[in-house]
VEXTI-898173 format. One record per residue: x, y, z of N, C-alpha, C, CB in turn. Coordinates in steps of 0.001 Angstrom, whole numbers, padded with zeros to 6 digits, always signed. Atoms other than C-alpha are relative to their C-alpha. Glycine has a CB too. Layout:
% VEXTI-898173
XYZXYZXYZXYZ ...
END
This chain:
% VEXTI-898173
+001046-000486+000863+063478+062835-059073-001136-001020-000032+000542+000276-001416 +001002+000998-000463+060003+061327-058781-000562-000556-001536-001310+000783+001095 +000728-000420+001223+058451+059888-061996-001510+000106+000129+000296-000950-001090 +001607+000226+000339+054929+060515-063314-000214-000915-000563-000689+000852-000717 +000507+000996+000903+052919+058116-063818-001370+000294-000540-000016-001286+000662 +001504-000437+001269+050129+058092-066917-000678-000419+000743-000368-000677-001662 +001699+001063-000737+046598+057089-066402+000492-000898-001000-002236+000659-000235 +000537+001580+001204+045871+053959-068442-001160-000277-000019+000498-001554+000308 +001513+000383+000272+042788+053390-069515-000104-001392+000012-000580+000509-001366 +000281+001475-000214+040985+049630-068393-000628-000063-000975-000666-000565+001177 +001278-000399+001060+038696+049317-071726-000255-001158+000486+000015+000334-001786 +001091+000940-000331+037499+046323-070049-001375+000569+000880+000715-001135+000826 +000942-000439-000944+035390+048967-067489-001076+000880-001334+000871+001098+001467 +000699-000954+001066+033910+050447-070936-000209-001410-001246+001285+001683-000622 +000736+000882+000934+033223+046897-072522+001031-000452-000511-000991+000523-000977 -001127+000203+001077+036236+046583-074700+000979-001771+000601+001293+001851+000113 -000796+000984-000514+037865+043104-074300+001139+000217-001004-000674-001483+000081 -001493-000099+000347+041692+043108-075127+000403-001431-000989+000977+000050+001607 -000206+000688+000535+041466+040507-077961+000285+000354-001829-000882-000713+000529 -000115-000217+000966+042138+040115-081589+000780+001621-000019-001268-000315-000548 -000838-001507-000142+044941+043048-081354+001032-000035-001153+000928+000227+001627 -000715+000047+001664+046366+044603-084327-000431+001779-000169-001091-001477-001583 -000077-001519-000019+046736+048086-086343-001379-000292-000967+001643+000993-000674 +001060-000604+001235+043940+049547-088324+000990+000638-000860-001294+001242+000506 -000833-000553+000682+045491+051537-091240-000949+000952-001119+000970-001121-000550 +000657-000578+000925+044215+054198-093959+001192+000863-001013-001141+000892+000755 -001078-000410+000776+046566+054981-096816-000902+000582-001215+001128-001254-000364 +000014-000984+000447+045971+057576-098861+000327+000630-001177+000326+000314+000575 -000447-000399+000987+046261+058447-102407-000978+000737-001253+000650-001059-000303 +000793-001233+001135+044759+061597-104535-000918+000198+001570-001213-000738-002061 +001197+000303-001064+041285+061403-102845-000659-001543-000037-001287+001096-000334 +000521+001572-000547+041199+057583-102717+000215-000324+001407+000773-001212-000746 -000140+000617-001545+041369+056123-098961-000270-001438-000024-001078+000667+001104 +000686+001261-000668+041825+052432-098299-000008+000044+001655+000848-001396-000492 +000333+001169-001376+040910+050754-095007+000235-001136+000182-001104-000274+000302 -000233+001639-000325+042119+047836-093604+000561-000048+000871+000652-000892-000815 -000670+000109-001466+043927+046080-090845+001118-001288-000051-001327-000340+001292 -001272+000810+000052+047010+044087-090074+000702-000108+001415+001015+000667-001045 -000665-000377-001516+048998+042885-087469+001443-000153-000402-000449-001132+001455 -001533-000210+000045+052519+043597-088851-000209+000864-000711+001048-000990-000438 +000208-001519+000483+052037+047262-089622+001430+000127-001206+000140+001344+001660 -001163+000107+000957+055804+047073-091513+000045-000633-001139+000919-000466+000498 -000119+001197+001673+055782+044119-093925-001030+000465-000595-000244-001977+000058 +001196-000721+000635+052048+045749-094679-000203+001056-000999-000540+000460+000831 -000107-000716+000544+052440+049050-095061+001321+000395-000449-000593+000583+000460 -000981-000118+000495+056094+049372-095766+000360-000488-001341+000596-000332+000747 -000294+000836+001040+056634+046547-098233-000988-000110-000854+000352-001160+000370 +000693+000139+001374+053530+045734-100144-001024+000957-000146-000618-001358-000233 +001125-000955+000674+051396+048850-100219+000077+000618-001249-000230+001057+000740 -000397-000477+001062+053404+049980-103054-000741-000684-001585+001490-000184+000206 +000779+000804+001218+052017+047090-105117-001443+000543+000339+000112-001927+000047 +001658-000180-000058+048357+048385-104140-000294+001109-000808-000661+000292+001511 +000544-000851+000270+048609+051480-105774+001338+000424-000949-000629+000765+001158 -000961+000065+001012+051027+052305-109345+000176+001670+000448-000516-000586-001759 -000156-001789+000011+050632+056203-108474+000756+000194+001386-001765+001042+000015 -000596-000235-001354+052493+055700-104810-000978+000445+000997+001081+001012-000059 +001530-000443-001710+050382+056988-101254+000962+000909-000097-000457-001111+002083 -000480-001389-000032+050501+060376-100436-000097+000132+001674-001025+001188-001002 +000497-000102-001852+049652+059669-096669-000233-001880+000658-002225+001135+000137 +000015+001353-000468+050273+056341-094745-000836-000101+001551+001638-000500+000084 -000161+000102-001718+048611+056046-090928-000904-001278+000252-000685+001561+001013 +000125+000943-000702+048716+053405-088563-000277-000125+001680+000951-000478-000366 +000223-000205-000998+046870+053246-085491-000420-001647+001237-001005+001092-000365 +000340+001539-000640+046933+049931-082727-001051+000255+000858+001241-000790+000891 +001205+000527-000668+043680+048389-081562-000555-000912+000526-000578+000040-000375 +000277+001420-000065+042063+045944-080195-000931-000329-001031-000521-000427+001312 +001270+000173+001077+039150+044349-082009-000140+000217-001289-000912+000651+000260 -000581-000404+001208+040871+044705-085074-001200-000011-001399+001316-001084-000208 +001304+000771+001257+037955+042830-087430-000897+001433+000359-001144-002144+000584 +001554-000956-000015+035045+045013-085795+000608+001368-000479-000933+000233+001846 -000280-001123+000669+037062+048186-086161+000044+000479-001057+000641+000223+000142 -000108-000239+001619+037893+047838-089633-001448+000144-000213+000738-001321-001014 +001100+000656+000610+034404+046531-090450-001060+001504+000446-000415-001847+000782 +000419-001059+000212+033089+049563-088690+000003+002015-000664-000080-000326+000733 -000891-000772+001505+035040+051878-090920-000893-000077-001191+001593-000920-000572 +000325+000099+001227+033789+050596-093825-001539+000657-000270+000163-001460-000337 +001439-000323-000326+029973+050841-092792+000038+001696+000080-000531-000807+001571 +000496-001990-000243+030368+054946-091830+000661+000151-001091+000649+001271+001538 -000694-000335+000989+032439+054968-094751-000854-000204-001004+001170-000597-000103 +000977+000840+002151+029717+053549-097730-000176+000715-000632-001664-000725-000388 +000437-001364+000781+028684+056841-098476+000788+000345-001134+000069+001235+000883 -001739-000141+000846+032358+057015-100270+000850-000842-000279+000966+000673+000593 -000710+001400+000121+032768+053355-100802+000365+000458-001662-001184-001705+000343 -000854+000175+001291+034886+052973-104275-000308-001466-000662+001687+000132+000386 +000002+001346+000440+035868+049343-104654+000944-000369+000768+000185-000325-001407 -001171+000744-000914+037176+046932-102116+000299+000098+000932+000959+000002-000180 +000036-000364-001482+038409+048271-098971+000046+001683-000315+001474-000737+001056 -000160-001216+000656+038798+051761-101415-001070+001106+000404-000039-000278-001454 +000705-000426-000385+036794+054692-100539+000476+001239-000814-000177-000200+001285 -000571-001337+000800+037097+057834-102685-001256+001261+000321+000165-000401-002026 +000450-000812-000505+036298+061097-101436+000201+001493-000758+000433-000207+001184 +000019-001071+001119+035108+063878-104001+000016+001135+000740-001223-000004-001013 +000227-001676-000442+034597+066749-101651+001405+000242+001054-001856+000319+001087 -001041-000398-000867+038043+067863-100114-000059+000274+001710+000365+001145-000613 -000210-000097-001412+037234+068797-096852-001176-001430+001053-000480+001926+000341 +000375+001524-000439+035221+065668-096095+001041-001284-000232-001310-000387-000828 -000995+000947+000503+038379+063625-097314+000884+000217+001052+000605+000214-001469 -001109-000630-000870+040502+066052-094574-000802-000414+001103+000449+001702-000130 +000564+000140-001269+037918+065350-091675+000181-001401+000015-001452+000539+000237 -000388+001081-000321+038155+061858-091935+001442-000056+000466-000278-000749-000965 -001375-000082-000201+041831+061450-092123+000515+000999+001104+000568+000331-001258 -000641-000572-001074+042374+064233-089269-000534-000534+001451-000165+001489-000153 +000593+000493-000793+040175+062395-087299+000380-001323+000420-001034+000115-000344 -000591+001040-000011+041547+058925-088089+001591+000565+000822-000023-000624-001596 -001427-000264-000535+045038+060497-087198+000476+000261+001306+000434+000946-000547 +000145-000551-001320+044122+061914-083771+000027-001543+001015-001611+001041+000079 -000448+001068-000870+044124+057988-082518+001628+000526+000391-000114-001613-000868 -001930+000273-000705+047855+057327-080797+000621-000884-000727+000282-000750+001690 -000803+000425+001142+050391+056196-082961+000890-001588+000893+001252+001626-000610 -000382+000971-000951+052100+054163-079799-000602-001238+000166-000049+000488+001067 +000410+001022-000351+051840+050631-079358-000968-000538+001186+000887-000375+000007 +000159-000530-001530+051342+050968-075525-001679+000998-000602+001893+001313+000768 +001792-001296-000378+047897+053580-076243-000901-001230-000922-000105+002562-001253 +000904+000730+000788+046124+050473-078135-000979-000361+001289+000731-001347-000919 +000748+000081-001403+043833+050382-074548-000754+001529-000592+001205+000003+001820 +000735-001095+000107+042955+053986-075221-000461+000549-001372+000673+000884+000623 +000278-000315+001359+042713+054186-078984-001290-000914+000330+001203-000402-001336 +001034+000682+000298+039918+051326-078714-000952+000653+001099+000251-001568+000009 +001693-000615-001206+037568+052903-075421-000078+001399-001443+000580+001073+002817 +000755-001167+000286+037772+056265-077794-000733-000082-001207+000801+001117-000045 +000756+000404+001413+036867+054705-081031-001846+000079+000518+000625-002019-000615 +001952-000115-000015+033253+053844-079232-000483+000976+000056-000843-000522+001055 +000741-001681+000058+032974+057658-079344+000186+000302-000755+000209+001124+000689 -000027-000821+001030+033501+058470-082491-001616-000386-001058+001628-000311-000781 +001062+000240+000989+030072+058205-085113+000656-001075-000788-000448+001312-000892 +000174+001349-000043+031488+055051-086340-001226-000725+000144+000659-000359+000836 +001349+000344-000485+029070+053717-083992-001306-000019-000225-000110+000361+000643 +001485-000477+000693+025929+055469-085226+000052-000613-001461-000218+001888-000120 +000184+001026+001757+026614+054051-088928-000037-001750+000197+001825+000304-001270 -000056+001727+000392+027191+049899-087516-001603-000183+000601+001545-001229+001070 +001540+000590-000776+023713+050604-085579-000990+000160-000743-000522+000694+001326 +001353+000181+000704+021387+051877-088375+000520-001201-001051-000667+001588-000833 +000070+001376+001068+023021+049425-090848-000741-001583+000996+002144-000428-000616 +000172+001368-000573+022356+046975-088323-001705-000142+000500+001175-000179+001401 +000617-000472-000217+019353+048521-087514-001364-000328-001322+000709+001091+000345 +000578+000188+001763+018024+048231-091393+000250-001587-000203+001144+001076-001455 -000545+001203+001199+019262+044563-091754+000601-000163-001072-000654-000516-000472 -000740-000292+001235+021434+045259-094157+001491-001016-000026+000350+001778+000004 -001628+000542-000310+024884+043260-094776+001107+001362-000551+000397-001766-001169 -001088-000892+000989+027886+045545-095838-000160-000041-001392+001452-000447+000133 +000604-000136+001510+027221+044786-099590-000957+000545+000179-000319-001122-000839 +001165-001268-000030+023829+046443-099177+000170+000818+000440-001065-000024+000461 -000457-001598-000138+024861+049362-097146+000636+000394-000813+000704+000427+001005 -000980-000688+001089+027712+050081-099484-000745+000149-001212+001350-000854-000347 +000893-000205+001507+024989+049884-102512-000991+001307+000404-001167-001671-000512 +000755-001337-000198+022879+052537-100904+000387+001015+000582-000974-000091+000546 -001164-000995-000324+025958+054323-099815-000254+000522+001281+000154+001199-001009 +000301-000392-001479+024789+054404-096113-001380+000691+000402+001079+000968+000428 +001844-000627+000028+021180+055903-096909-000821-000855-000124-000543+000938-001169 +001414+001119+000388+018893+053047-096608-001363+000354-000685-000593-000571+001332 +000860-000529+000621+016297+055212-097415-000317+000613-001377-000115+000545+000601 -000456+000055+001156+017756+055514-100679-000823-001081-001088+001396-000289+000246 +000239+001340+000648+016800+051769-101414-001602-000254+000319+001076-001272+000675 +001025+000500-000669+013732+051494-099221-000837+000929-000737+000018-000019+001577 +000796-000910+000401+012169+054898-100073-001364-000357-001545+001190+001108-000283 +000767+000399+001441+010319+053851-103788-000766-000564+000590+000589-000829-001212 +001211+001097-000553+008726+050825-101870-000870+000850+000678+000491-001281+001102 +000642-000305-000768+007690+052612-098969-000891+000639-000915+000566+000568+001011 +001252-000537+000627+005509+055056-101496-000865-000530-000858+000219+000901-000548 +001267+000874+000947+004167+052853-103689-000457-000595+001307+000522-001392-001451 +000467+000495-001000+003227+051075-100162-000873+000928+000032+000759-000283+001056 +000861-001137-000131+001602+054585-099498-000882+000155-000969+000641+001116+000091 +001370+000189+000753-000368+054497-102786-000895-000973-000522+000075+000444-000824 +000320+001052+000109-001200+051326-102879-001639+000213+000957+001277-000995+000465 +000984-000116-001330-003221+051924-099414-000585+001373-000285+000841-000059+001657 +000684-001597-000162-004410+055533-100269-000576-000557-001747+001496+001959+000278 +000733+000238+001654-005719+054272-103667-000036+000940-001291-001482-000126+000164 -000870-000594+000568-003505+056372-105270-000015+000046-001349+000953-000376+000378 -000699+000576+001506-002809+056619-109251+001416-000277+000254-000041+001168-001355 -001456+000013+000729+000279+055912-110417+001046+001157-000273-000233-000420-001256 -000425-001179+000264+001566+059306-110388+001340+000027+001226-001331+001165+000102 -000781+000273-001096+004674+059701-108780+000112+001079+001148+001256-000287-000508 -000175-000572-001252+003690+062166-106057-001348-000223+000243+000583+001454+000152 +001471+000205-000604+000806+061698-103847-000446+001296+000516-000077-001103+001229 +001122-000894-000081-001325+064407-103184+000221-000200+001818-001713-000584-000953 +000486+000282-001621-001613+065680-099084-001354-000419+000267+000103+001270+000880 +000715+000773-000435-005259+064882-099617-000210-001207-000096-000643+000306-000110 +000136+001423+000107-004728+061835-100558+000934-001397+001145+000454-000086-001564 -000474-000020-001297-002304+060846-097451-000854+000203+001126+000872+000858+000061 +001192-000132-001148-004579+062561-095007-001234-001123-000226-000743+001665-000102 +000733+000974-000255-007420+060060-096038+000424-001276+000009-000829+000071-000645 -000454+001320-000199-005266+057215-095510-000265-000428+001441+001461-000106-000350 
END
């Protein structure tokens, strides 16, 4: 009998260097979600998650990666929108609480797929949230304060900027003719 053999993904031909290796994790309780990362997925989530949370987890998953720090860290960033407190993230609208988590879950649970869990991560929108934060100058404390909308924080300035230069009152909407002669 012949065996098959898998592909394997190189994530060095897609950038990914094979360092700092470890699980990501997102545990799960009501509609809270933490984030975080570890590299002894057992003593972690087995033994002391219980102390993290008096109401128990309703959902544990553990997925191996490389680049353990950036992964987490880019978690958190697409996550601000629904930051809580801490690595906590609480998610009021049910089926935005289920898309994450079915999405987080779809990594490979296998030790062995931590090569292909990290090339597919750079495809998930992750990505698009560490580039405008990064994009904005922002640190994680400031994204997480404007919950991933920079334009949240920025917006006020920018219009008083706008009536400042359009010689504006004080009124808090500007007028289109008063824009157009700017």
């Amino acid at each position: 009998m012949t065996e098959k053999k898998r592909f394997r993904v190189d994530p060095a031909c897609f950038g990914v260097p094979r360092l700092d290796e470890g699980w990501i994790y997102a545990v799960r309780t009501g509609n809270l979600v933490k984030v975080g990362k570890t590299t002894d997925p057992k003593r972690r989530l087995l033994g002391e998650a219980n102390t993290w949370c008096p109401h128990g987890l309703d959902q544990i998953l553990a997925k191996p990666f490389w680049n353990i720090r950036k992964a987490e860290y880019s978690l958190h960033a697409a996550l601000a929108e629904h930051w809580h407190r801490g690595e906590w993230h609480k998610f009021d609208d049910p089926q935005q609480l289920a898309f994450f988590i079915d999405a987080f879950d779809e990594f490979k649970n296998e030790e062995d797929e931590r090569d292909l869990n990290s090339v597919n991560f750079m495809y998930t929108n992750y990505a698009e949230a560490i580039r405008m934060q990064c994009e904005h100058r922002m640190t994680l404390p400031a994204w997480r304060a404007c919950r991933g909308d920079p334009w949240r924080s920025t917006r006020p300035t920018i219009l008083e900027q706008i009536r400042m230069q359009c010689g504006a009152d004080r009124s808090p909407i500007v007028s289109n003719e008063q824009l157009s002669s700017c």
